[in-house]
C-alpha positions as CSV (number, residue, x, y, z in Angstrom):
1,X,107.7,83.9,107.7
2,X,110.4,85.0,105.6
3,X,114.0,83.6,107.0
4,X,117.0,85.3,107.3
5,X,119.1,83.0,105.0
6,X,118.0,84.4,101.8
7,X,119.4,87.8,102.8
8,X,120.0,91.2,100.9
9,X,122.8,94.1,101.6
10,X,122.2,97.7,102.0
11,X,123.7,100.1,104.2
12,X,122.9,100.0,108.0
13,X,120.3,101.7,108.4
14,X,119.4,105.3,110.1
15,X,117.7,106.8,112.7
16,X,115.1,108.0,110.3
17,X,111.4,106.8,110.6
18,X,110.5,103.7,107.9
19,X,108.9,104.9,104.7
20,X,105.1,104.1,105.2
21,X,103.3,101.7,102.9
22,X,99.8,103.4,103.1
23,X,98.5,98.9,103.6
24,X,96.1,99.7,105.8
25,X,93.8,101.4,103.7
26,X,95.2,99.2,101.3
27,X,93.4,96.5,103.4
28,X,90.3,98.4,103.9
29,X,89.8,98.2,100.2
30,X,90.8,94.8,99.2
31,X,89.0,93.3,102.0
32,X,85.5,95.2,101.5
33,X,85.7,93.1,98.1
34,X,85.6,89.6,99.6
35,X,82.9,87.4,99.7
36,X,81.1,90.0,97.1
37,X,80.3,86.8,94.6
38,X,78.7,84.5,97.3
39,X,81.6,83.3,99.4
40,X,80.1,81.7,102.7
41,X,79.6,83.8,105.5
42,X,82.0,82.1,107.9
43,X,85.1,82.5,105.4
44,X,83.8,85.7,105.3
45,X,84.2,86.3,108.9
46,X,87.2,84.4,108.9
47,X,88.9,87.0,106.4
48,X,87.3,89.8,108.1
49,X,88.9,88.6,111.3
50,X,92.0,87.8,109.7
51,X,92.2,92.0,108.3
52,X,91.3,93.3,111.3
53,X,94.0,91.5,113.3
54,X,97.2,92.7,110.6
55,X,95.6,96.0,110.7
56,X,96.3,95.9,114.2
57,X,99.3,94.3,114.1
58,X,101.0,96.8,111.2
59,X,99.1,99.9,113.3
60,X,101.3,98.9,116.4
61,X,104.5,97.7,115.1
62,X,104.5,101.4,112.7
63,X,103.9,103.2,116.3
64,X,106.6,100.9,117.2
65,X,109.1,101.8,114.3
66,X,108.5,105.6,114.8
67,X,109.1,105.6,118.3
68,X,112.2,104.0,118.0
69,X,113.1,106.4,115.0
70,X,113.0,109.5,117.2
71,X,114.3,107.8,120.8
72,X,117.9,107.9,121.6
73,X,120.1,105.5,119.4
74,X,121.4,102.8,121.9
75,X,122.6,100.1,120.6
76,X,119.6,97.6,122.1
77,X,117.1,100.9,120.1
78,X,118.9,100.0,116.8
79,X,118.6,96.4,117.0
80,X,114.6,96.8,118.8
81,X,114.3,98.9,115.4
82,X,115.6,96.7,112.5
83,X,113.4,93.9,114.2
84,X,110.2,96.0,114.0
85,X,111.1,97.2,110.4
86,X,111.5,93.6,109.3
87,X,109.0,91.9,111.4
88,X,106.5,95.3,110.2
89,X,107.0,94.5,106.3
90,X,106.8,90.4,107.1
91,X,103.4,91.2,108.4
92,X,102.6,93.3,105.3
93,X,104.2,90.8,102.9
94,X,102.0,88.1,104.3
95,X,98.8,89.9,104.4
96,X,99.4,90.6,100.9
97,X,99.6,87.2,100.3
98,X,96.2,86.7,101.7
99,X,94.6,89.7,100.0
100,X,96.0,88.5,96.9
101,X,94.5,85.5,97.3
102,X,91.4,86.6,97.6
103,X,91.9,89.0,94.6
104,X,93.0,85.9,92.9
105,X,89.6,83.9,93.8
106,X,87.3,87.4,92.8
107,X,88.8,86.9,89.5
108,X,88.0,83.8,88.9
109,X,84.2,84.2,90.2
110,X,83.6,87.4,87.9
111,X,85.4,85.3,84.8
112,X,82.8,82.8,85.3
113,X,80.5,85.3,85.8
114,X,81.8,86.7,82.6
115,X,81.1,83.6,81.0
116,X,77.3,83.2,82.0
117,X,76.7,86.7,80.7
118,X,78.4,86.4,77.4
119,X,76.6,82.5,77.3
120,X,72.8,84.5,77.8
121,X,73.7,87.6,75.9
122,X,74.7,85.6,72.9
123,X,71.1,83.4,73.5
124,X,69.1,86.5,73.9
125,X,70.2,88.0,70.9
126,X,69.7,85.1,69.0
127,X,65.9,85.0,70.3
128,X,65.9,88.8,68.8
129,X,67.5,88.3,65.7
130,X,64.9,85.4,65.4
131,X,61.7,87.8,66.0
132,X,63.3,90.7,64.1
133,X,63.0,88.4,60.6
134,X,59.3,87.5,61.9
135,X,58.7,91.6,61.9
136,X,60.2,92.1,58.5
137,X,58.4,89.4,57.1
138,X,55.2,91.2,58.5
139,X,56.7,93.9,56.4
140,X,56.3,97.8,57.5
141,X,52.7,97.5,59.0
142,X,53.7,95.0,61.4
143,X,51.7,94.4,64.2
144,X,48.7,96.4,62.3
145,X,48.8,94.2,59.7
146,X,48.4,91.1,62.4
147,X,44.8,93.1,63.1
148,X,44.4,93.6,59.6
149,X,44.1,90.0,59.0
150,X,41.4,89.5,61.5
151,X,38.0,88.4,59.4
152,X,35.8,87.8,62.0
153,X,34.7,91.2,63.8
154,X,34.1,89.4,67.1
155,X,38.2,87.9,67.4
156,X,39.2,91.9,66.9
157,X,39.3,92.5,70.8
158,X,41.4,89.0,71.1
159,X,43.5,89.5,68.5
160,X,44.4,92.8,69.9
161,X,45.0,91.5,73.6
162,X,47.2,88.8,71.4
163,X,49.3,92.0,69.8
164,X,49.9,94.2,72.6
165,X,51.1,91.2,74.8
166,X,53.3,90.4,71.8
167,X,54.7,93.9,71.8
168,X,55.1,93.6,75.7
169,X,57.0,90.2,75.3
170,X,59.6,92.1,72.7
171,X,59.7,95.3,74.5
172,X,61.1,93.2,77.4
173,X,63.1,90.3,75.3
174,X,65.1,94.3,74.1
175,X,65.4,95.4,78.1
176,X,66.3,92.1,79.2
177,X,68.9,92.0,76.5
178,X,70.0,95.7,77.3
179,X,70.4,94.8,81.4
180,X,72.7,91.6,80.0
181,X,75.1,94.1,78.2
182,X,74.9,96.7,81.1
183,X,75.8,94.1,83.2
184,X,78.3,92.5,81.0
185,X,80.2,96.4,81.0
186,X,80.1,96.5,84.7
187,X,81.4,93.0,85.1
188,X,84.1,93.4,82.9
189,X,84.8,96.7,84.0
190,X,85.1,95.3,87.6
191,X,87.3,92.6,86.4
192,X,89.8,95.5,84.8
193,X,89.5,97.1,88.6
194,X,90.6,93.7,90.2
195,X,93.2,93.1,87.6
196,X,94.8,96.5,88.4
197,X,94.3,95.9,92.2
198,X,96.5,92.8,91.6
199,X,99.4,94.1,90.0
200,X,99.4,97.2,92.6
201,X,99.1,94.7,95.4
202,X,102.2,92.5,94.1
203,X,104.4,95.6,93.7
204,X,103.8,96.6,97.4
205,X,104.3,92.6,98.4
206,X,107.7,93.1,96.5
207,X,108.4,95.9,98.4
208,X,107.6,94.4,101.6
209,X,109.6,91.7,100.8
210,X,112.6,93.7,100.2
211,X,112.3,96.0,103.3
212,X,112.0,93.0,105.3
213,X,115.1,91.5,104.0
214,X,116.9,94.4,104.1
215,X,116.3,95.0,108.0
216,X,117.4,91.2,108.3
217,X,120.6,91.8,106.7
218,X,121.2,95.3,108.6
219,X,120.4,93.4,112.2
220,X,122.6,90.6,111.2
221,X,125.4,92.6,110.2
222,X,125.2,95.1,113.4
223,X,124.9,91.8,115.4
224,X,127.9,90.7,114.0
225,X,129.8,93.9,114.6
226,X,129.2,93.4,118.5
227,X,130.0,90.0,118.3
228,X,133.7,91.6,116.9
229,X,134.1,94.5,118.9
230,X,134.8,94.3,122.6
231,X,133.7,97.9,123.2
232,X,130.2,97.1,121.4
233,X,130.1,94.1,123.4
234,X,130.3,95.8,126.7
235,X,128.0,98.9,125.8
236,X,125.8,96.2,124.7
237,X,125.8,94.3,128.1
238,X,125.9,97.4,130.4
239,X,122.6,98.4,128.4
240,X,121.1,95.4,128.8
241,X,121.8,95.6,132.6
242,X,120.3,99.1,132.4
243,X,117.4,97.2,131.0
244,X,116.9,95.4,134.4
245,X,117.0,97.9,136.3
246,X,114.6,99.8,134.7
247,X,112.4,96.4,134.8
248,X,113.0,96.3,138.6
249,X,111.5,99.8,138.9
250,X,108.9,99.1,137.4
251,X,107.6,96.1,139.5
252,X,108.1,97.9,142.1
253,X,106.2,100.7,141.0
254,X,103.3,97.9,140.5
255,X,103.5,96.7,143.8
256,X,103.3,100.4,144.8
257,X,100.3,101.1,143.0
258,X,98.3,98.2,144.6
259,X,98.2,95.7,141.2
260,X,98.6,92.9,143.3
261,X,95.6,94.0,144.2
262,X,93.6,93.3,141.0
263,X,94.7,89.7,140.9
264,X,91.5,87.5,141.5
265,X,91.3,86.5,145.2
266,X,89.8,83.0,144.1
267,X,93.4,82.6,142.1
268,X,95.4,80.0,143.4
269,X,99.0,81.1,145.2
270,X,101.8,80.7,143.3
271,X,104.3,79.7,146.1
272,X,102.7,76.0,146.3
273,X,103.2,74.9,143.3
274,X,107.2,75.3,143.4
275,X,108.5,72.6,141.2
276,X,105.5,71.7,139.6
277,X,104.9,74.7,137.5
278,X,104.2,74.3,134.0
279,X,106.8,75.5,131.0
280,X,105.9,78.8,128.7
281,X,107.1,77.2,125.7
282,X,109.0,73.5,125.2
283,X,112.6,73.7,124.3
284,X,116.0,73.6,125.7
285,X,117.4,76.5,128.0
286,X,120.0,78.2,126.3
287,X,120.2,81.3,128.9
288,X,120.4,80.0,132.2
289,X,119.7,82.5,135.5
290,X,122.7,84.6,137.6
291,X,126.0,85.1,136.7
292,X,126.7,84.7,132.6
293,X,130.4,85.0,131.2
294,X,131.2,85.9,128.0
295,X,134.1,84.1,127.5
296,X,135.0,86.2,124.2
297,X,135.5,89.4,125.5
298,X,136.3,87.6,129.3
299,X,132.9,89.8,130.7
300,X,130.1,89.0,132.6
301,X,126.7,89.7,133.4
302,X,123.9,89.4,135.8
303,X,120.2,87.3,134.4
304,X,117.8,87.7,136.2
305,X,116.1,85.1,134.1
306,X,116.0,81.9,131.7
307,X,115.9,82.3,127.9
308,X,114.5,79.6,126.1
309,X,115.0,78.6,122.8
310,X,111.8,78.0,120.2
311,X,111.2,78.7,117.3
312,X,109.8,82.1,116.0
313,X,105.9,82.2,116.3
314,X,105.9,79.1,119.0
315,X,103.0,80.0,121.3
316,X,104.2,81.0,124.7
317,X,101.5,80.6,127.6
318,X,101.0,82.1,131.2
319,X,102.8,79.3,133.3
320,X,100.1,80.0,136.3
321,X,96.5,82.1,137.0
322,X,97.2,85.7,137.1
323,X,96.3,89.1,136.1
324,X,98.2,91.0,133.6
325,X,100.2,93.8,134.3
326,X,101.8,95.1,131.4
327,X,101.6,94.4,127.7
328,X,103.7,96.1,125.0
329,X,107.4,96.6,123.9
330,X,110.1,97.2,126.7
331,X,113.6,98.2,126.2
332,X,115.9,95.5,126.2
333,X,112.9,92.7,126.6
334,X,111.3,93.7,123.4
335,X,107.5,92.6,123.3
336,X,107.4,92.1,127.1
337,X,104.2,90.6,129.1
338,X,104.1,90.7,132.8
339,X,101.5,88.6,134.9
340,X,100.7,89.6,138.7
341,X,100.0,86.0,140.6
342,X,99.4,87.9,143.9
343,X,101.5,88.1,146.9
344,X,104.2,90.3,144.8
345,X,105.0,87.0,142.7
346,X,105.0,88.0,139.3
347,X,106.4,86.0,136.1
348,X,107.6,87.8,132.5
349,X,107.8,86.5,128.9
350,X,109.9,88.6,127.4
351,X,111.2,89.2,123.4
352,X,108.0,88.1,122.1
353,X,106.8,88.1,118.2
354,X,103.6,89.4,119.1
355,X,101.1,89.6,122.3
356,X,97.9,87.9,122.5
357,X,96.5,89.9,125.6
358,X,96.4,93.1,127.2
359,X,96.9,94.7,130.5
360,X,94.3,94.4,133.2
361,X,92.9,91.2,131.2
362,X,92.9,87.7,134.0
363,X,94.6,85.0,132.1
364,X,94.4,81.6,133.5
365,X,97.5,78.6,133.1
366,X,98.1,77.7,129.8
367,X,96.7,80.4,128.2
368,X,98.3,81.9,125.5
369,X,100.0,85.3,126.2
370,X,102.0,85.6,122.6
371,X,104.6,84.3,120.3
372,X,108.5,83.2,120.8
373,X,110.8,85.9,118.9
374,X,114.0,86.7,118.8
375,X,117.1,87.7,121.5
376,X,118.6,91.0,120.8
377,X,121.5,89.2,119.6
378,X,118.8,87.6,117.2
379,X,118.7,84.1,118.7
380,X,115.2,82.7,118.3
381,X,114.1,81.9,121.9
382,X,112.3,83.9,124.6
383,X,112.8,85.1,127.6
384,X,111.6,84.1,131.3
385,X,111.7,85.6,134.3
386,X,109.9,84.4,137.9
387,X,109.7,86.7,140.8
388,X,108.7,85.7,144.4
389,X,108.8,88.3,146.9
390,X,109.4,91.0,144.7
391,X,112.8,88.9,144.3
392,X,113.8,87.3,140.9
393,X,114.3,83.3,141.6
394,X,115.9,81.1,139.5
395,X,113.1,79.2,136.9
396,X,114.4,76.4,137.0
397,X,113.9,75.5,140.6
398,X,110.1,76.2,140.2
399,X,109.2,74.9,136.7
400,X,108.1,71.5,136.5
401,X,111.1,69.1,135.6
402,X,111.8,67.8,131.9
């Protein structure tokens, strides 16, 4: 990952969609190439793997961007958009570096390949240069004068076998010769292909690099503009509260609906394992639950939950059994999951990097359920919310002590 030290300047940016990098067929391509020279099948399916998973990733972080492009611009949808522009081109800068790689690794097979080619077509033509000054010395009869030589009537038929097999060994030593330098053209010609594939990949990695940094620097300098202005500050926080509501109505809307239901009846209760619960990432709390004052601006709000602070990409995991709910960006929570324990308990890991599971999947404790990202305010942590009841409960009173 790319950090947010070594920073660019540009403009903040606009509501307009981000301009599309066309990497997924980009990846389509490179990828098909690997493993062509005889890589083992399990890198293979590694790298295969590895493709198919940023494909996914870019595919739903550009879905992302675009949304956010075209939805009203609050100020929670302008940071939520400068996080999935930078964290959209990351992805693509670092898939590049792994397509790259393998670029890097097919030119070095079909060099060497190069090499054994060059090595037998320079052999083969010696073997015909060789036999060509055995035919000129035979002079213009050639291989009739070999017959013509023949004394004794009864060797004719042998001697003849002897000459066409000759003429069938130098028809092929000329084919075989021919197939080397076909081969040889198509091998270097593939080499030129991967060479240009190269340079075209680095340009778009620089690209990449550069969007990513610039959406960096845009977040951090819009972050700091709240940070300065009380009346940001406080359209900032009453969105944020409108955030929670809209998260309230939406668990309630599940408990509505009957997803309690799908939870797994041999799942084990949530309410009995109050204080011994297990953390979904290590680190210290840096958000704690209720009433937080923002001593700056002399403000305060209402958290329903703990954030936690972790670094970006720490694994976050389901803190008990459960059944997910919902899985995919939220306003104000940014990549949200939400896992039904049954007995309208739920618990939510909120601002993730990325999810690792889907709704209606069961998910068991200590199973991971994403990534640790980023606050709106850009703090790397993640967010954590219990509810018991339907009611949010402060964490801390049913995680497991440190």
């Amino acid at each position: 990952m790319m950090s947010e030290q070594a920073i660019g300047r540009r403009p903040l940016m606009s509501g307009r969609p981000a301009r599309r990098l066309d990497w997924c067929a980009a990846l389509m391509v490179v990828c098909a190439a690997v493993g062509v020279h005889g890589q083992a099948p399990a890198r293979e399916t590694d790298a295969r793997e590895l493709a198919r998973r940023a494909a996914a990733r870019i595919g739903a972080l550009q879905r992302e961007a675009d949304a956010l492009a075209s939805s009203e611009q609050t100020l929670l949808d302008q940071l939520r958009r400068l996080e999935v522009e930078r964290d959209l081109r990351t992805v693509q800068f670092e898939q590049g570096e792994r397509d790259l790689a393998g670029i890097e690794n097919e030119l070095r097979t079909t060099g060497a390949h190069i090499q054994d080619l060059e090595t037998r077509s320079r052999q083969q033509a010696s073997a015909l240069a060789s036999r060509m000054v055995e035919l000129y010395k035979l002079g213009r009869a050639g291989y009739v004068r070999l017959l013509l030589n023949v004394e004794d009537p009864g060797e004719a038929g042998r001697a003849y076998r002897f000459v066409s097999a000759l003429q069938q060994l130098d028809r092929q030593r000329v084919a075989e010769h021919g197939r080397t330098l076909a081969e040889l053209r198509g091998a270097q010609t593939s080499l030129d292909a991967r060479l240009q594939a190269r340079v075209a990949l680095q340009g778009q990695m620089g690209v990449a690099r550069q969007s990513a940094e610039h959406a960096a620097a845009d977040q951090a300098a819009l972050i700091r503009r709240i940070d300065q202005r009380r009346d940001l500050a406080a359209q900032l926080m009453g969105e944020l509260q409108t955030a929670q509501q809209r998260l309230q109505r939406r668990l309630v809307d599940f408990e509505r609906d009957g997803a309690s239901a799908a939870t797994s009846a041999l799942s084990l209760p949530l309410r009995p394992f109050r204080g011994d619960l297990d953390w979904p990432v290590g680190g210290p709390v840096i958000g704690t639950f209720g009433r937080q004052l923002q001593a700056r601006f002399n403000t305060a709000t209402i958290s329903n939950g703990i954030r936690i602070a972790a670094s970006r990409g720490t694994p976050v995991v389901a803190i008990h059994d459960g059944t997910v709910v919902f899985a995919a960006p939220f306003t104000g929570f940014g990549n949200l999951v939400i896992v039904d324990h049954g007995a309208q308990a739920f618990t939510m890991y909120g601002t993730l990097a990325d999810v690792t599971v889907s709704a209606g999947t069961h998910v068991v404790r200590g199973q991971r359920v994403g990534t640790a990202g980023a606050s709106p305010e850009g703090v790397a942590s993640m967010y954590f919310e219990l509810r018991v009841d339907g009611k949010p409960v402060d964490p801390l009173q049913w995680l497991r002590k440190k």
